[in-house]
Backbone and ligand atoms as CSV (ligand in chain L), in Angstrom:
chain,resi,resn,atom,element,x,y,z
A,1,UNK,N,N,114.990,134.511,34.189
A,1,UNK,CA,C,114.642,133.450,35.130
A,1,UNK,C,C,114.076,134.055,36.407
A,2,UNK,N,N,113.107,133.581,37.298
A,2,UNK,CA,C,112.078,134.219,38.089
A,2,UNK,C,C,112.911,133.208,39.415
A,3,UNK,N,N,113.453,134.441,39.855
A,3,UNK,CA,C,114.561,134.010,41.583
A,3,UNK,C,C,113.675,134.493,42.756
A,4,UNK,N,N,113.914,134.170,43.929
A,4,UNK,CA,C,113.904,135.237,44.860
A,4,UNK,C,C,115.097,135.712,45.236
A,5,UNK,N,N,114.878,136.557,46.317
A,5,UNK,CA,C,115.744,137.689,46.591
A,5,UNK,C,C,115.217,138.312,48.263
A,6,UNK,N,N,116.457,137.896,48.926
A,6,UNK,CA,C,115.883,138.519,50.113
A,6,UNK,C,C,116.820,139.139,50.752
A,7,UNK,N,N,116.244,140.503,51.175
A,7,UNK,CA,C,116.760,141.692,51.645
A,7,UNK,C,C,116.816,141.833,53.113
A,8,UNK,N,N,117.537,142.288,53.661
A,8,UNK,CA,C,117.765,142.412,55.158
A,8,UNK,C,C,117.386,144.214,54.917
A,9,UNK,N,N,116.334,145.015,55.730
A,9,UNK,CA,C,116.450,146.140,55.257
A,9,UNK,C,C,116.560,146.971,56.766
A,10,UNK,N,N,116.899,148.250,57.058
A,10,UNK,CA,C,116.946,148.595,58.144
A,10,UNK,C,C,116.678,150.267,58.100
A,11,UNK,N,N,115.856,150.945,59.021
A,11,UNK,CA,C,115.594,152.615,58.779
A,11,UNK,C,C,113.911,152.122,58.919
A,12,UNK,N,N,113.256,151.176,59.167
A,12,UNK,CA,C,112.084,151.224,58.692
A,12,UNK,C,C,111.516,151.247,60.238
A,13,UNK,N,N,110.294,152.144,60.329
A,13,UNK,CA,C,110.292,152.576,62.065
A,13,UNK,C,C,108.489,152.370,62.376
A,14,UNK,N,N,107.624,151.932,61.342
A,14,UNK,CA,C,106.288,152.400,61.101
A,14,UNK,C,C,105.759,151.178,59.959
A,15,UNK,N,N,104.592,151.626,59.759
A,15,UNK,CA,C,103.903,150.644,58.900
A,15,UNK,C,C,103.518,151.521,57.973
A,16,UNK,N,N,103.796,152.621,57.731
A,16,UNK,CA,C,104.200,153.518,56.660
A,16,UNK,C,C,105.224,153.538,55.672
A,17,UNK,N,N,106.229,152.834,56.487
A,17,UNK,CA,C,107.523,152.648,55.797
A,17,UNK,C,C,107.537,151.356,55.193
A,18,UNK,N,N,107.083,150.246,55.978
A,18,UNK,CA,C,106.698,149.120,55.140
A,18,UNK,C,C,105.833,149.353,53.265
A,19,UNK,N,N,104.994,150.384,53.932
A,19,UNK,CA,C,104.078,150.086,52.476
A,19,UNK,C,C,105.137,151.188,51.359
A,20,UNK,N,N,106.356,152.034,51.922
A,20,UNK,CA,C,106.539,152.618,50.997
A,20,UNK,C,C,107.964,151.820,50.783
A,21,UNK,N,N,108.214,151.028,51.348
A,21,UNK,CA,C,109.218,149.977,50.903
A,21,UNK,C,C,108.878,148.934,49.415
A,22,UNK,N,N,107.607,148.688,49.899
A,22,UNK,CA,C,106.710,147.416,49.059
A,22,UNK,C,C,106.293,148.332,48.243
A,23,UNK,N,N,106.031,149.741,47.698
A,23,UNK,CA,C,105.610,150.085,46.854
A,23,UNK,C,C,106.931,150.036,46.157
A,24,UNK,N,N,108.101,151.017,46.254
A,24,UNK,CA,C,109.309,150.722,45.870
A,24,UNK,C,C,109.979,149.556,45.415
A,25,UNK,N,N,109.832,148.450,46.212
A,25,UNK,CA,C,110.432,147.166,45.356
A,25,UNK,C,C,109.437,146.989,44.454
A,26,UNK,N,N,108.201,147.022,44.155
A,26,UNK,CA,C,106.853,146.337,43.228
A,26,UNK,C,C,107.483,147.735,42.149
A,27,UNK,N,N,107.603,148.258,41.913
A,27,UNK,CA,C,108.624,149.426,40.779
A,27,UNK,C,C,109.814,149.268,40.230
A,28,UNK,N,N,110.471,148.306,40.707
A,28,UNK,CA,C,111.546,147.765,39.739
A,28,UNK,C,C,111.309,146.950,39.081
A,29,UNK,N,N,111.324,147.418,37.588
A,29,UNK,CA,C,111.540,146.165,35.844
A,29,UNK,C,C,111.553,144.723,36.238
A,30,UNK,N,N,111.006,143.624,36.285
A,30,UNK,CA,C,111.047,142.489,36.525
A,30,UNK,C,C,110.446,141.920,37.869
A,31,UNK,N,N,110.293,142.857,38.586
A,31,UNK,CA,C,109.491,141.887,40.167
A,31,UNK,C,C,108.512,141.768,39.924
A,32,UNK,N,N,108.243,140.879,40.059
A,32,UNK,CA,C,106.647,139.779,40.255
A,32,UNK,C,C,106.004,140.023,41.576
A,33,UNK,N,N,106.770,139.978,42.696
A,33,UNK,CA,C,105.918,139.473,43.717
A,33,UNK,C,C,106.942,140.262,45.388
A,34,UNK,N,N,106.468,141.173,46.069
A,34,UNK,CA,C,107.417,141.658,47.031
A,34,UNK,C,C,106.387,141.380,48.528
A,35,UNK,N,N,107.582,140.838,49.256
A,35,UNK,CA,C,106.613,140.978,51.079
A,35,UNK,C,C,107.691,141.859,51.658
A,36,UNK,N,N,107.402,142.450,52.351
A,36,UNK,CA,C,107.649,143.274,53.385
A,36,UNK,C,C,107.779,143.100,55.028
A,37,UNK,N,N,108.900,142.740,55.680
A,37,UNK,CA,C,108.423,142.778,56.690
A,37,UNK,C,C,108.897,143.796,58.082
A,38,UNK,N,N,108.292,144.252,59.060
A,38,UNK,CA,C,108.745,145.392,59.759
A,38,UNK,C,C,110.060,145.042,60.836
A,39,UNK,N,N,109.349,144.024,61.269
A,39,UNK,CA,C,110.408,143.222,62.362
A,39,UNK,C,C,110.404,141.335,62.422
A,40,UNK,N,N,111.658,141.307,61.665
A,40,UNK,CA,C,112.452,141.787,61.524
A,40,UNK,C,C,112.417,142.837,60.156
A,41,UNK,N,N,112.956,143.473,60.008
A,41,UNK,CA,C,113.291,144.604,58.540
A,41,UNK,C,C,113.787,143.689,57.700
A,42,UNK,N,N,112.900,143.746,56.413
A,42,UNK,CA,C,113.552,142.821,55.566
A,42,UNK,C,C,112.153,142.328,54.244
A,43,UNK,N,N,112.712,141.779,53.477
A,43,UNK,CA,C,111.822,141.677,52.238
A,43,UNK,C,C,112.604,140.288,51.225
A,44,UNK,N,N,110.899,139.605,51.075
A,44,UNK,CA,C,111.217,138.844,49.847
A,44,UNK,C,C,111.107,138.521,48.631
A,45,UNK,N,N,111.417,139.438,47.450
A,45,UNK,CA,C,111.429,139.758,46.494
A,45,UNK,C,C,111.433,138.724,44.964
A,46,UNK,N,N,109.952,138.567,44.579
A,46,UNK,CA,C,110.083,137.287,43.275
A,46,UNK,C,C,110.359,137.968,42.387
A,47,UNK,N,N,110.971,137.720,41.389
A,47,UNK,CA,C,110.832,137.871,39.902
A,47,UNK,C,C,112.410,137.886,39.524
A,48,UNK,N,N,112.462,139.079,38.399
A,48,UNK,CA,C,114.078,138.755,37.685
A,48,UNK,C,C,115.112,139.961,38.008
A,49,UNK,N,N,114.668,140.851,39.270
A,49,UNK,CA,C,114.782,141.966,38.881
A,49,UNK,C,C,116.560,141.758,39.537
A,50,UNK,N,N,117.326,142.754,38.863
A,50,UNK,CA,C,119.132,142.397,39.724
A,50,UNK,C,C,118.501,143.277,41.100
A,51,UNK,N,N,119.689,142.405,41.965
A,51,UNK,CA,C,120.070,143.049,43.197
A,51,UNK,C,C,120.640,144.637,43.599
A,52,UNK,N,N,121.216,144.724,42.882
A,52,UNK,CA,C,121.659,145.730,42.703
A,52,UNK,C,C,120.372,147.271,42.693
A,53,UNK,N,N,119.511,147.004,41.581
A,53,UNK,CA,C,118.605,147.408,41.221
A,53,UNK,C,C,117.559,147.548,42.637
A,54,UNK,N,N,117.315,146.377,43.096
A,54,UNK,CA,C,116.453,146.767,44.458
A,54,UNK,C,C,116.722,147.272,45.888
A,55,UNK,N,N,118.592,147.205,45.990
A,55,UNK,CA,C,119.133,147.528,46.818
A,55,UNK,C,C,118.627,149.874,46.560
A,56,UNK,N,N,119.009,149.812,45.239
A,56,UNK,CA,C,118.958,151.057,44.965
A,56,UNK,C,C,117.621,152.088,45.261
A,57,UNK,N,N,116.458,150.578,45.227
A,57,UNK,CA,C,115.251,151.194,45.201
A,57,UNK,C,C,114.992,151.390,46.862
A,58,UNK,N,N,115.609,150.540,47.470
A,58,UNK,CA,C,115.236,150.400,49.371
A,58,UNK,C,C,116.123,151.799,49.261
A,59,UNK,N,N,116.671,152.114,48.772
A,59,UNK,CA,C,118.024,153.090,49.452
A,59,UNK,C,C,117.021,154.561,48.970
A,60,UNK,N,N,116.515,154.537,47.869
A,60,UNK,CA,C,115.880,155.755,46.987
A,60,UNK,C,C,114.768,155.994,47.660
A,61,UNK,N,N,113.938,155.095,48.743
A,61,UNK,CA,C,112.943,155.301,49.634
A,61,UNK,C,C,113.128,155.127,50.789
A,62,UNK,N,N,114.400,155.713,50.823
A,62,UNK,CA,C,114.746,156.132,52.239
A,62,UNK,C,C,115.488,155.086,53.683
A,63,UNK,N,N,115.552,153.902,52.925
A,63,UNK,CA,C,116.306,153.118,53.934
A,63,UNK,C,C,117.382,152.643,53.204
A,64,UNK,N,N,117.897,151.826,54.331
A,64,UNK,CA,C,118.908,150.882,53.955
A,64,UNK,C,C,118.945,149.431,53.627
A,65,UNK,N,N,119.402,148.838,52.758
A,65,UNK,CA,C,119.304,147.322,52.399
A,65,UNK,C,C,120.562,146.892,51.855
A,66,UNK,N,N,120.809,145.544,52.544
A,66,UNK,CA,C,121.630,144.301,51.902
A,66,UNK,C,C,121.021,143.009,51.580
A,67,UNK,N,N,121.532,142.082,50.683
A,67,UNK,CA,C,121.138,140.983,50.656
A,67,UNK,C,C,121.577,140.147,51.938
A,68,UNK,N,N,120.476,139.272,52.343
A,68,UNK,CA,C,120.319,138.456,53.492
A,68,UNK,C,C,120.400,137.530,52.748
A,69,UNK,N,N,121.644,136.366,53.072
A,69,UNK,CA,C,122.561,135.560,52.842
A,69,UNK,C,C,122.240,134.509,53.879
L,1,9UX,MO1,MO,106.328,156.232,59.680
L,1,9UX,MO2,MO,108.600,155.627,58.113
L,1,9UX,O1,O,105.407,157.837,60.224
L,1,9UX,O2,O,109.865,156.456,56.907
L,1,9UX,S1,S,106.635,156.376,57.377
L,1,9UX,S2,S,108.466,156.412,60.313
């Protein structure tokens, strides 16, 4: 089933880090569709992919992320 998903993300200092955020979430199995944003830090993520899974990918490119609730 095709959700969103939105991330509160934080470490991101540049518009460098944005695009290597958005390259990173668009790389996890199931996302359709990722925005990025700098300020506030944070991303909204379409498709099926788990949370878990994209938390891992913000973390594997160097920042930090939770789900924004
Ligand atoms: Mo910009 Mo971000 O030079 O990790 S890429 S600070």
């Amino acid at each position: 089933m095709t959700s969103q998903t939105r991330l509160k993300i934080s470490g991101m200092t540049c518009g460098h880090c944005v695009a290597h955020t958005q390259k990173a979430l668009e790389a996890v199995p199931g996302v359709t569709q990722v925005e990025v944003t700098l300020e506030p830090g944070g991303a909204v993520i379409t498709g099926d992919a788990s949370l878990d899974a994209l938390i891992a990918a913000v973390k594997d490119a160097g920042y930090e992320a939770e789900r924004d609730s």
